[in-house]
C-alpha positions as CSV (number, residue, x, y, z in Angstrom):
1,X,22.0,-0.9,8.3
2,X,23.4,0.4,5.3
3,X,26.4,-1.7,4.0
4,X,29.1,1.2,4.7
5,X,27.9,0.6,8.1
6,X,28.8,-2.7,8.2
7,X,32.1,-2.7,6.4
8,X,34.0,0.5,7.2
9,X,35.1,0.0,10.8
10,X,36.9,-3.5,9.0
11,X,38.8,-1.7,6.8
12,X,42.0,-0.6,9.1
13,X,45.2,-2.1,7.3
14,X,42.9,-2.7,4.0
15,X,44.3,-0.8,0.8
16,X,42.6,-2.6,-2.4
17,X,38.9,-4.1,-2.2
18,X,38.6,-7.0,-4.9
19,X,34.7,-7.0,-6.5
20,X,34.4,-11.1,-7.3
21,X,30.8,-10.6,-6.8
22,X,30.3,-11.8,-10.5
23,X,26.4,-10.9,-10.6
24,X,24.2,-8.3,-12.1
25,X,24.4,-6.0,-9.5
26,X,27.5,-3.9,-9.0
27,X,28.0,-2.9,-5.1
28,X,30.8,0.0,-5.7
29,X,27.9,2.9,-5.1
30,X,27.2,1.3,-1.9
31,X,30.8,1.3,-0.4
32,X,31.6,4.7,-0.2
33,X,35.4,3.7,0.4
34,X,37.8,6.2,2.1
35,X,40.6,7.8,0.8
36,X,43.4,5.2,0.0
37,X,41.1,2.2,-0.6
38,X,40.6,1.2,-4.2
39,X,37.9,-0.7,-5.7
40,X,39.6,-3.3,-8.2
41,X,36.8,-5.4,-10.4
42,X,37.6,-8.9,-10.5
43,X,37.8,-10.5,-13.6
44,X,36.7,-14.0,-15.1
45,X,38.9,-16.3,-14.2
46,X,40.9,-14.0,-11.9
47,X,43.0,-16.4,-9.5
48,X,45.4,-14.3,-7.7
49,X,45.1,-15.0,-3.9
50,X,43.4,-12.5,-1.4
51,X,45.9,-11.8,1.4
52,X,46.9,-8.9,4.0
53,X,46.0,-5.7,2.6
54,X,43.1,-6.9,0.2
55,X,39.2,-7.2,1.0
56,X,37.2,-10.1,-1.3
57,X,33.7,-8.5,-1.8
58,X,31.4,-11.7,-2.1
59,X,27.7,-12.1,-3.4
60,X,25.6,-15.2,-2.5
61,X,22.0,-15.2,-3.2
62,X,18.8,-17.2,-4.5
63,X,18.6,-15.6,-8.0
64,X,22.6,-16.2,-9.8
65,X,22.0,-12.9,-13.0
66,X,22.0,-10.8,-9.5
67,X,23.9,-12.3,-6.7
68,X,26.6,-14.3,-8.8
69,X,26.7,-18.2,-8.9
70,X,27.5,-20.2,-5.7
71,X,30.3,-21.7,-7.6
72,X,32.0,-18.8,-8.3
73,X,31.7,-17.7,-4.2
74,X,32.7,-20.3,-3.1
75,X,35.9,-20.2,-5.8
76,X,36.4,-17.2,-4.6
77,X,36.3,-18.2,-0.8
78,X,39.4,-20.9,-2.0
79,X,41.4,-17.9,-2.8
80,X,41.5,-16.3,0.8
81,X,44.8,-16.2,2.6
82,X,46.0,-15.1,6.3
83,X,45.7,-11.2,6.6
84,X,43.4,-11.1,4.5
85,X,39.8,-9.8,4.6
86,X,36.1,-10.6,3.2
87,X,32.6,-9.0,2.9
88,X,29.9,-11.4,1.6
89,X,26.3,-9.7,1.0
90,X,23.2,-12.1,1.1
91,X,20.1,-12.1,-1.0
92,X,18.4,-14.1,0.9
93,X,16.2,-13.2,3.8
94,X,17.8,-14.2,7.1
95,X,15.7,-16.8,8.6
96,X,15.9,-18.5,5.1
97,X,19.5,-17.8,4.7
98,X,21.3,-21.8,3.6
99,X,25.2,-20.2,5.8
100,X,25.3,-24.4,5.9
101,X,26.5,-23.9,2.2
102,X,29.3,-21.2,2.4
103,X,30.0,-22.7,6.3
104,X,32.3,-26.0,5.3
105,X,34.3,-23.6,2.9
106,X,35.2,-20.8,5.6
107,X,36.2,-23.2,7.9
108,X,38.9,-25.0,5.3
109,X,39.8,-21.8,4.5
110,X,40.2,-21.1,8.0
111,X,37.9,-17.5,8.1
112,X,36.3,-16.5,10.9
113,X,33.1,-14.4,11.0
114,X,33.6,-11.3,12.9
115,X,30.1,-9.8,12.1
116,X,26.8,-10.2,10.8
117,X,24.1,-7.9,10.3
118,X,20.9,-6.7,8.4
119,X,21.1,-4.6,5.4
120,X,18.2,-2.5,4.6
121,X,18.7,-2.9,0.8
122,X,15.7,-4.5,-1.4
123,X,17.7,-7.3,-3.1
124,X,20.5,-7.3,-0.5
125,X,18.9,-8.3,3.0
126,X,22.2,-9.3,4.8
127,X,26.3,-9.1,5.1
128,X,29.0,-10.5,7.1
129,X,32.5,-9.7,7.1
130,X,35.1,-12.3,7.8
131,X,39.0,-12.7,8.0
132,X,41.4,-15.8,7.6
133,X,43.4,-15.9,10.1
134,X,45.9,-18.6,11.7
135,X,44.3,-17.8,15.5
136,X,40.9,-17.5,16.3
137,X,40.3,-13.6,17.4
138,X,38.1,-12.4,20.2
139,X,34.8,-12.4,19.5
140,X,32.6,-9.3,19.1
141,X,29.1,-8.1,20.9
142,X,26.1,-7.0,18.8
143,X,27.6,-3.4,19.9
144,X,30.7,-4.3,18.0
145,X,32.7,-4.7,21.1
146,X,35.7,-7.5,21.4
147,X,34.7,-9.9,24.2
148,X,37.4,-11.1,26.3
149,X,39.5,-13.4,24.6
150,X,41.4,-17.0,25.6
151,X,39.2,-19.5,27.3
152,X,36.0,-17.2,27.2
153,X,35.9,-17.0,23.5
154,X,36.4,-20.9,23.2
155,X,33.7,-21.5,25.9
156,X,31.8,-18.9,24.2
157,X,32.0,-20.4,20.3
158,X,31.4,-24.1,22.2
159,X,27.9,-22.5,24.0
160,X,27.0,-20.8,20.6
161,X,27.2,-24.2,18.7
162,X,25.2,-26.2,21.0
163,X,22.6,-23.9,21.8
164,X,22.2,-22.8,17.8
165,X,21.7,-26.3,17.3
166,X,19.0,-27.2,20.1
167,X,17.3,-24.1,18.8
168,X,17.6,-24.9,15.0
169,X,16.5,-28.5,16.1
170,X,13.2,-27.5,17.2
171,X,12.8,-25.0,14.1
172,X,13.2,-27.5,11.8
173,X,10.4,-29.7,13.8
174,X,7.8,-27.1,13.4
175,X,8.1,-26.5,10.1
176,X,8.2,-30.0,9.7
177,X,5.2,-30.1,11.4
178,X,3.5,-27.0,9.3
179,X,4.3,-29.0,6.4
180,X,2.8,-32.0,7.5
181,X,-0.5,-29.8,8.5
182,X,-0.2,-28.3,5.3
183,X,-0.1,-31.7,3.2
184,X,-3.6,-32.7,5.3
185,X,-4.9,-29.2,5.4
186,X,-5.3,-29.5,1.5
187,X,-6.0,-33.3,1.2
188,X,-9.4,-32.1,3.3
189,X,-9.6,-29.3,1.3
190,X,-9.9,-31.2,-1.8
191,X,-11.9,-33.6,-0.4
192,X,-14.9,-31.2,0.8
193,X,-14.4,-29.8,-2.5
194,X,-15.5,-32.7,-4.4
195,X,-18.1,-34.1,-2.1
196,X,-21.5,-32.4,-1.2
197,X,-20.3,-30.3,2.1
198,X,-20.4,-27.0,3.3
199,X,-18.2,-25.4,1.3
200,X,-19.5,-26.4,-1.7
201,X,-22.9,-25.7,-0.8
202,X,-21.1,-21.9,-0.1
203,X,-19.9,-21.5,-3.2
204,X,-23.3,-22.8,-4.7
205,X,-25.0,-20.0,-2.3
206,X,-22.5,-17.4,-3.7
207,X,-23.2,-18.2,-6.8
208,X,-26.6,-18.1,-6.9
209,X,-26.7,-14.6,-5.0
210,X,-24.7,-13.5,-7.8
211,X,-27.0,-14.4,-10.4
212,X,-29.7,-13.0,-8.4
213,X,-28.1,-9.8,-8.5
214,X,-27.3,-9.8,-12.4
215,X,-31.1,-10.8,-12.7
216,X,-32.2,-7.8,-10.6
217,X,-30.1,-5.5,-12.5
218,X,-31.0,-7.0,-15.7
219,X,-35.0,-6.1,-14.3
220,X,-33.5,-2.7,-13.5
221,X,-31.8,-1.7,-17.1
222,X,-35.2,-3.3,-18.6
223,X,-37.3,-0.9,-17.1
224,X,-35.5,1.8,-17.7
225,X,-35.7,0.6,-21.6
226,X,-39.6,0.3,-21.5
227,X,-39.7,3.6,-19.8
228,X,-37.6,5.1,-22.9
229,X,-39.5,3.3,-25.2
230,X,-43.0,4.5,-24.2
231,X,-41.9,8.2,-23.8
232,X,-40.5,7.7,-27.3
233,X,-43.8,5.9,-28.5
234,X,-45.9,9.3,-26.8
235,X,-43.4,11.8,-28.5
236,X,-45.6,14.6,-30.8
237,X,-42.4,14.0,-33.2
238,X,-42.3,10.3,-33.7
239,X,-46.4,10.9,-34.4
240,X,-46.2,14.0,-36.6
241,X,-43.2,11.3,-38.5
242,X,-45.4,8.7,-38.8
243,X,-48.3,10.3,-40.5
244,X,-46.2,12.3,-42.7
245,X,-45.0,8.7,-43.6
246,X,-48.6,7.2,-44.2
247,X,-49.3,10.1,-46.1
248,X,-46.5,9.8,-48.7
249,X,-47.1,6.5,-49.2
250,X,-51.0,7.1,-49.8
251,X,-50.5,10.6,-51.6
252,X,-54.3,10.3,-52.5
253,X,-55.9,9.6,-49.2
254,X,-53.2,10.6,-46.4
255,X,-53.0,14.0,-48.1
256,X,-56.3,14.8,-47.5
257,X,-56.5,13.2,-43.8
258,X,-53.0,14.7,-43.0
259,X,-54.1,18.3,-42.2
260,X,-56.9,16.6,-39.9
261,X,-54.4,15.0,-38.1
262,X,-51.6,17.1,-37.5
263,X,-54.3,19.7,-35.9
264,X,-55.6,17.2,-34.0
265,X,-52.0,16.1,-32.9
266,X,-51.7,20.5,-31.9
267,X,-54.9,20.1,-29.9
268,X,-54.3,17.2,-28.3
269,X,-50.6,18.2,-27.0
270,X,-50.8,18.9,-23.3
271,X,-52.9,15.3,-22.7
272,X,-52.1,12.2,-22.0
273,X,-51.9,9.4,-24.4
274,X,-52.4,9.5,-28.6
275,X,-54.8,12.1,-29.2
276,X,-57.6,11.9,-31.8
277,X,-59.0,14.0,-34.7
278,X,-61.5,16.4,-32.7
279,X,-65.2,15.2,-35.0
280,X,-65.8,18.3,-37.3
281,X,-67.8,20.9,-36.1
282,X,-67.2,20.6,-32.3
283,X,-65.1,22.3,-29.9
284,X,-61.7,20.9,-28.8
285,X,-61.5,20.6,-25.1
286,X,-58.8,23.0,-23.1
287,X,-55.5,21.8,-22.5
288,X,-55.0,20.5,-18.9
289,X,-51.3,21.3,-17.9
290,X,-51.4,19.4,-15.2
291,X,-52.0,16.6,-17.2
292,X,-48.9,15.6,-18.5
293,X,-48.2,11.9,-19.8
294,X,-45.0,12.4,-21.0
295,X,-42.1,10.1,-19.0
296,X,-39.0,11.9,-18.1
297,X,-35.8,10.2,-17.5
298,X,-33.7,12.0,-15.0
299,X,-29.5,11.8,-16.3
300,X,-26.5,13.5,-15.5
301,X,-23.0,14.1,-17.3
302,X,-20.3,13.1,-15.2
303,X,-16.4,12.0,-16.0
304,X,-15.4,7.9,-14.8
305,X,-11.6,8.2,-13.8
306,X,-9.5,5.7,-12.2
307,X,-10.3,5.2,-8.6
308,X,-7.4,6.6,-6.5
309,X,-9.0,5.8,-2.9
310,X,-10.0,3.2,-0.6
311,X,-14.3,2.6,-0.8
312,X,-15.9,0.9,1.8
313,X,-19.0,0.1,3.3
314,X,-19.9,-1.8,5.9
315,X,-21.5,-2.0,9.8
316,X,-19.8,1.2,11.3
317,X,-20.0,3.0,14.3
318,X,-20.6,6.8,14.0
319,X,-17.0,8.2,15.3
320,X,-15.3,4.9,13.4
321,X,-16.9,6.2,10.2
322,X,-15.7,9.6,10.6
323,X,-12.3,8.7,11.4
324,X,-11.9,6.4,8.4
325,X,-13.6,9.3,5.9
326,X,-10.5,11.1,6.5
327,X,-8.5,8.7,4.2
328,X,-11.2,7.0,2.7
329,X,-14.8,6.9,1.1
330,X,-17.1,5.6,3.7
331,X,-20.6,4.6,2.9
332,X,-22.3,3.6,6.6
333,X,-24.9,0.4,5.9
334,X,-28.4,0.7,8.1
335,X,-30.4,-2.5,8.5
336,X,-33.1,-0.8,5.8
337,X,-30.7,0.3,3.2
338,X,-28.0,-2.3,3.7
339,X,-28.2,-4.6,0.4
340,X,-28.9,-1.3,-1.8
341,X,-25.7,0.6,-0.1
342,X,-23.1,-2.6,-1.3
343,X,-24.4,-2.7,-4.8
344,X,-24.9,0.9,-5.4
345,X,-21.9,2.3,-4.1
346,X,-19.7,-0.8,-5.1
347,X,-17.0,-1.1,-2.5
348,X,-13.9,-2.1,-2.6
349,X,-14.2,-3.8,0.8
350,X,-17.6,-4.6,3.3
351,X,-16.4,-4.1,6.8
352,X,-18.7,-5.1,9.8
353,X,-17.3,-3.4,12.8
354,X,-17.7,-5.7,16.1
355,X,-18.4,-3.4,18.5
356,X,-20.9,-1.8,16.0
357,X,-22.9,-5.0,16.2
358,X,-23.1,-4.2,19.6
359,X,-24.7,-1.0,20.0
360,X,-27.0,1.6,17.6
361,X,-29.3,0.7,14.4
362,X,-27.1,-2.7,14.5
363,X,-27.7,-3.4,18.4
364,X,-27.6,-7.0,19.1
365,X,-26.7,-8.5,15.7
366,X,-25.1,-12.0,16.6
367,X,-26.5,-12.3,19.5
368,X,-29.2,-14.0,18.7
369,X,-31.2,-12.1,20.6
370,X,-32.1,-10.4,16.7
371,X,-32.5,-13.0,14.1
372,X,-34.2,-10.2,11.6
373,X,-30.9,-8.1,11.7
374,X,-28.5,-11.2,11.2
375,X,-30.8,-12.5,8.3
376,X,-30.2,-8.9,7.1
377,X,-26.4,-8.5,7.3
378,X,-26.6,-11.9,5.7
379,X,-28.0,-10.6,2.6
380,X,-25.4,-7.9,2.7
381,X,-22.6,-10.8,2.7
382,X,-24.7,-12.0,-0.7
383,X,-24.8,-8.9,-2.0
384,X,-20.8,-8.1,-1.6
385,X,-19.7,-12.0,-2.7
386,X,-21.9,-11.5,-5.5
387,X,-20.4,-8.3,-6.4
388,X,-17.1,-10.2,-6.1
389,X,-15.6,-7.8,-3.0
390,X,-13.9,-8.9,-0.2
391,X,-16.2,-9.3,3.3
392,X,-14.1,-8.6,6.6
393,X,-15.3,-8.4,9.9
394,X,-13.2,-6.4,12.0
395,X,-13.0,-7.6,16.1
396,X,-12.0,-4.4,18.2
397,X,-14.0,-5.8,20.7
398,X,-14.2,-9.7,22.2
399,X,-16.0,-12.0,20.2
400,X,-17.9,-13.7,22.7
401,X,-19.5,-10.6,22.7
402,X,-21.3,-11.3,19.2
403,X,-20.6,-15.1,19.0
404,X,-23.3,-15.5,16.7
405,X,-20.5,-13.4,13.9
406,X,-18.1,-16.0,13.2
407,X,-20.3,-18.6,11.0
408,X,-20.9,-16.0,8.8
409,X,-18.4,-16.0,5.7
410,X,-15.9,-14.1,6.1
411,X,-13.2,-13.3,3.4
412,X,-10.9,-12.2,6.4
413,X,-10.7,-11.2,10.4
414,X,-8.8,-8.4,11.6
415,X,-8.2,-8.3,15.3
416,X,-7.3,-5.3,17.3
417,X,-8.4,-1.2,17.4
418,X,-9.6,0.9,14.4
419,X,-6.6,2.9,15.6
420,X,-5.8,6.5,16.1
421,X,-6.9,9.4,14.2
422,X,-3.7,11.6,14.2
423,X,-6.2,15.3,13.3
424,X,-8.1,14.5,16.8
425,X,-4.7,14.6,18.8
426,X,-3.2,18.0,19.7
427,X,0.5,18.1,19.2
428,X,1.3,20.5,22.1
429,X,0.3,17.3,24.5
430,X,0.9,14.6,23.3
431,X,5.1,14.0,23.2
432,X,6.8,13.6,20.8
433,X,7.8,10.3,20.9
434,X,4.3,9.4,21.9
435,X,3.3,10.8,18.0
436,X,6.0,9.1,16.0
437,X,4.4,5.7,17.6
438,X,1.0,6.3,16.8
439,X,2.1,7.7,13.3
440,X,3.9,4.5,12.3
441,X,1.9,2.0,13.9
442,X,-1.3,3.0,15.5
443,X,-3.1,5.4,12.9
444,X,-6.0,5.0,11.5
445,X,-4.4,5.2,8.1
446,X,-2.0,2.2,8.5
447,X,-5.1,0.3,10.0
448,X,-6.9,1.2,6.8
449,X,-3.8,0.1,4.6
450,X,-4.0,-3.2,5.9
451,X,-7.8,-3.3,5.1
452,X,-7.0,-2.0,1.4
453,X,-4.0,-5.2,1.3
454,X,-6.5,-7.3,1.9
455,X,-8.7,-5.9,-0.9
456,X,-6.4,-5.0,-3.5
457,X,-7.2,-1.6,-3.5
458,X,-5.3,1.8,-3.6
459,X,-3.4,2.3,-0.6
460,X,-4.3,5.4,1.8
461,X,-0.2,5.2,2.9
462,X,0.2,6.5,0.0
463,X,-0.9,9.7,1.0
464,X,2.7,9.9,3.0
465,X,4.7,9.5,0.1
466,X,7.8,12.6,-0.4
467,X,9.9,13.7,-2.2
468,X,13.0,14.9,-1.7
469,X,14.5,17.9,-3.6
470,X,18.1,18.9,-3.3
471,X,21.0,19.6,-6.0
472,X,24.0,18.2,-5.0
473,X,27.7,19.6,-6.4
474,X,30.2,16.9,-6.1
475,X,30.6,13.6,-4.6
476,X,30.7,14.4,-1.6
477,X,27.5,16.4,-1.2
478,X,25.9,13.3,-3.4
479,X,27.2,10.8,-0.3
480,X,25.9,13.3,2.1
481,X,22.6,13.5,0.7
482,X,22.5,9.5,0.2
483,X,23.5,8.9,3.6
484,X,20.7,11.7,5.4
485,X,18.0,10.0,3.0
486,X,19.1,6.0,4.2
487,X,19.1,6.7,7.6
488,X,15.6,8.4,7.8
489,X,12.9,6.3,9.6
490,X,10.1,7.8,7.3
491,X,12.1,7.2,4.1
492,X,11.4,9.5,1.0
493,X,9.6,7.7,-2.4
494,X,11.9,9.8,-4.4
495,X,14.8,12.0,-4.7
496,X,15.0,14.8,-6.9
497,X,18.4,15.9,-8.2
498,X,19.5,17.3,-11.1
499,X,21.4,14.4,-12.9
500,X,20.4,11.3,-11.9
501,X,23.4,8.4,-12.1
502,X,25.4,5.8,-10.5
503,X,26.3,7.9,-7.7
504,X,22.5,7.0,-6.7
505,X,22.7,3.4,-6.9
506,X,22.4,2.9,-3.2
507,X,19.1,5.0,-2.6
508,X,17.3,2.9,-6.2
509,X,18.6,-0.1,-3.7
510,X,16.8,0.8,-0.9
511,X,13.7,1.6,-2.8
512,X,13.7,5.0,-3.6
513,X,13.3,6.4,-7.1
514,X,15.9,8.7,-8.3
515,X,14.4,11.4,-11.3
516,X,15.5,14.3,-12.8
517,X,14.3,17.6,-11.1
518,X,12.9,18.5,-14.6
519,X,10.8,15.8,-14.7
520,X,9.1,17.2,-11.4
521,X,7.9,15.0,-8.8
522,X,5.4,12.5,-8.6
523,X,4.7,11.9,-4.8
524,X,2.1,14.6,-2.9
525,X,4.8,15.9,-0.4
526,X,8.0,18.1,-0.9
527,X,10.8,18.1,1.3
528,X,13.5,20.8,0.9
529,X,17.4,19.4,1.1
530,X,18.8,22.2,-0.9
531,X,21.0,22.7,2.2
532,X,23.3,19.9,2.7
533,X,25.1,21.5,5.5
534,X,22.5,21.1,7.7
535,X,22.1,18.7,10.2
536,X,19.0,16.2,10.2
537,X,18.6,13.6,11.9
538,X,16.7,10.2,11.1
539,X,13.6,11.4,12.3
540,X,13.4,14.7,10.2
541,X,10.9,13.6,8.2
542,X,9.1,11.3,10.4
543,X,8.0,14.8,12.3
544,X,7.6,17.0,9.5
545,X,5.0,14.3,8.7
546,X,3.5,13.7,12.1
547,X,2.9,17.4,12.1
548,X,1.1,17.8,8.9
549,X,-1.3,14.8,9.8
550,X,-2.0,16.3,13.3
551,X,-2.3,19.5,11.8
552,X,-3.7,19.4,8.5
553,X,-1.5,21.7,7.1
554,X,-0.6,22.5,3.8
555,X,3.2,23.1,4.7
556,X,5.3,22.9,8.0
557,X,8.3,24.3,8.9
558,X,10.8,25.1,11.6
559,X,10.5,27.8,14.2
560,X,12.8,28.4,17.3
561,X,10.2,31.1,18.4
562,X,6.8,29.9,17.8
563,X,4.7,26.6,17.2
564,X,1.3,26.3,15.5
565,X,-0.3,27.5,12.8
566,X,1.2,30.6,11.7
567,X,-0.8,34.1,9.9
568,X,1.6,35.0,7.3
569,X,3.6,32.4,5.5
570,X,6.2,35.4,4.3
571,X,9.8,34.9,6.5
572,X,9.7,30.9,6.8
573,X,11.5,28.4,4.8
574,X,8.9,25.5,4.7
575,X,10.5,22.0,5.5
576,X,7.7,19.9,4.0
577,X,5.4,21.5,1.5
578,X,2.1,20.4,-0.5
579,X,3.3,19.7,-4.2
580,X,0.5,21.6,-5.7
581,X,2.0,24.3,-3.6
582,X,5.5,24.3,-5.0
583,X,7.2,26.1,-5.2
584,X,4.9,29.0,-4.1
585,X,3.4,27.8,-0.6
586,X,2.0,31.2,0.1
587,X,-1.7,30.7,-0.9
588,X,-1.8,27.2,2.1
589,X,-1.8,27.3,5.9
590,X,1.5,26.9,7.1
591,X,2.0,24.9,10.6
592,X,5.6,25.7,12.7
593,X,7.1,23.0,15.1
594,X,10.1,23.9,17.2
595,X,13.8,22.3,16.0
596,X,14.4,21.3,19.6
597,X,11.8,18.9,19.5
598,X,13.2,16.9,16.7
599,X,16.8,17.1,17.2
């Protein structure tokens, strides 16, 4: 909920809204107050009451340079009178939010809550509105409906307390009880850490596997060495240098055996190994091309940039591989190449698929009906810790299936599906509603963002990122714009606009960046919002999107007449467009979708 939301159906009979928020972060750009409302700053020290007419617009949060001090609110709390109203925002999160604190003070100042609700800000999570009043007032529903008033609000308030309690009651006994598991959990902890136990012994496996690996590569670079050295030691240059060396340094010997040599050095070119002086008078043999002794080291000239995608490698099943390669670089380990694959294509993550243990070249691994392939995937959990990546073992099937899996360690577990590939799905069955579920929370891609969390590695969401472009004229295209943009359940990364300012405070509050078209954007997508007239509702991007990862398109747009990919790109205006395609989306396939279905 934006805060707007919250506050504007309180503002009937308010004329003049009073900022005592005292913190770092000003809240006027988030208000959007109608005509005849008037945002007054409060300043230090300011003591004149807050009575009908006025609205006290409070701050109470965790860090005081943002949110104000908790002295100052509740100062300000002391100055409210009958008539008039109060909006306090919270920076904390709710189920951490101390209302225990601010509680004793509304009821002295006799205010009553009338609402509370979520904000979807990142440094505001929270709001309630209050009034003081010499009567208590109906209550209202979560719809924002009064409830009948008299005896069923009492009853109502009464049930509320008690119940709240009992609940908060047994909260506070489970954490308690977290806590106290907590406190013993790391007592053990420490403990197996200092005596000689299984984790220890772990950690002394890991490390060792680690040092075998540095040992092995160390063998590796070595032999490479010896290999350079010896082609260098066989190189006609490095012999023709040598004797032209020995024979400056004997001028009257070495200048009569140099001539000797240096033929013999000709002659002697297409064998193997140093070749001699041929004696005088005999023939020198034929040069053998096949005979070749020189050692050839095989290179190529590449360029090392920063790694912008998810690597990993692991136990995979054929489709599961295929599914993932769409976001990812996926390197499948077989039971003969398994320890070569994790330290030559250094993942960023070793994923052993259940149900691949189950069936193909990994059939029966944890079982223990195939010790040879668990001894194996052991050394490729070595060969990952000792590369210092993560090792997760991902259960998309039971595990009593592969029992013999969980004593192996794991750096993680993740339960559930590899998810849904949106590109196998075809749009024109599947509804929409259907896509928007599997794009937010079933796709392969937000399965593999978790994985990539887990291993600190880029994240394929990131592929989803847009931005929005659109040039607003006054304020109240700039409130349109902010408002379309807040309520979208696929929110942009950033908005483009001409002159970024203050107007924009609310959209840098709910995490998107606000640049300068100049600057051009940063994010892979483009939406067009150069029309603020139109209408789009909160799921305007969240199709545009669904579509291009069903379809693979390069740009979609709207079509009352047609749906699918489209021959000639020439007479539509494309809604969502690849950014190295603006602002010229001609050369890319273009995919339609009808408006009906997202209105």
């Amino acid at each position: 909920m934006r805060l707007l939301d919250l506050l504007h159906p309180h503002l009937d009979g308010v004329t003049e809204v009073v900022d005592a928020t005292g913190g770092g972060l000003p809240l006027g750009p988030y208000l959007h107050l109608p005509e005849g409302v008037r945002l007054r700053p409060s300043p230090p020290g300011y003591g004149e009451p807050v009575g009908g007419g006025r609205l006290a617009l409070l701050s109470y949060g965790p860090d005081p340079a943002r949110h104000g001090d908790e002295a100052a609110c509740l100062a300000a709390l002391r100055r409210m009178r009958p008539g008039g109203k109060g909006l306090i925002v919270f920076g904390h999160p709710g189920a951490e939010l101390p209302y225990h604190r601010l509680l004793d003070s509304l009821v002295a100042q006799r205010c009553q809550v009338l609402r509370a609700a979520a904000l979807d800000y990142l440094h505001l999570h929270g709001g309630a509105v209050f009034t003081c009043t010499e009567a208590l007032l109906p209550l209202l529903d979560p719809a924002g409906r009064p409830v009948p008033d008299g005896d069923a609000t009492a009853l109502r308030l009464a049930g509320e307390y008690v119940l709240a309690e009992f609940v908060s009651r047994a909260e506070r006994a489970r954490l308690l009880e977290l806590e106290r598991r907590h406190e013993e959990d790391g007592r053990a902890l420490e403990a197996l850490r200092d005596g000689t136990d299984g984790e220890r012994t772990g950690a002394v496996t890991r490390e060792r596997d680690r040092l075998a690996a540095e040992l092995r590569r160390a063998r590796e670079r070595i032999g490479v060495l010896e290999a350079r050295i010896a082609m260098l030691q066989g190189s006609t240059s490095l012999r023709v240098g040598q004797a032209l060396v020995s024979a400056a340094r004997s001028p009257v010997r070495g200048s009569k055996r140099l001539p000797g040599e240096l033929y013999g050095m000709w002659r002697g070119r297409g064998k193997g190994g140093r070749p001699s002086a041929p004696p005088a008078g005999a023939a020198a043999p034929a040069a053998d091309p096949a005979a070749d002794g020189h050692l050839h080291l095989a290179h190529r000239a590449f360029t090392a940039g920063p790694r912008d995608r998810l690597v990993v490698a692991g136990v995979l099943d054929a489709a599961t591989a295929a599914d993932f390669g769409h976001d990812a670089v996926v390197n499948r380990a077989l039971p003969h190449d398994a320890r070569q694959v994790a330290e030559r294509t250094d993942p960023d993550v070793l994923v052993v698929q259940l149900s691949a243990c189950l069936s193909g070249p990994w059939a029966h691994t944890g079982t223990g009906a195939a010790p040879d392939l668990d001894r194996r995937l052991a050394e490729l959990l070595a060969a990952a810790h000792a590369l210092g990546r993560t090792a997760v073992l991902w259960r998309d099937a039971p595990a009593s299936a592969a029992p013999g899996l969980a004593p192996f360690p794991w750096d993680a577990v993740l339960d559930g599906d590899t998810g849904v590939q949106p590109a196998r799905l075809d749009p024109a069955t599947v509804d929409r509603a259907g896509l928007r579920e599997i794009f937010v929370s079933r796709a392969t891609r937000v399965r593999l963002s978790e994985l990539a969390r887990i291993a600190g590695a880029p994240d394929p969401l990131d592929a989803r990122r847009v931005a929005v472009l659109s040039a607003p004229r006054d304020d109240a295209e700039i409130s349109r714009l902010v408002a379309q943009v807040m309520a979208q359940r696929h929110r942009p990364a950033e908005v483009l606009v001409p002159a970024p300012g203050p107007a924009y405070a609310e959209l840098t509050a709910g995490g998107v960046t606000v640049r300068a078209a100049a600057d051009g954007p940063g994010a892979p997508w483009i939406a067009d919002w150069s029309d603020l007239a139109e209408e789009r509702s909160a799921v305007h991007l969240l199709d545009l999107m669904c579509a291009q990862e069903c379809s693979g398109a390069d740009a979609v747009a709207f079509s009352a007449h047609t749906a699918g990919f489209v021959p000639h790109v020439n007479g539509f205006r494309p809604a969502l467009v690849r950014r190295t395609l603006w602002p010229s989306p001609g050369a890319g396939r273009l995919f339609t979708i009808r408006p009906e279905e997202v209105r």
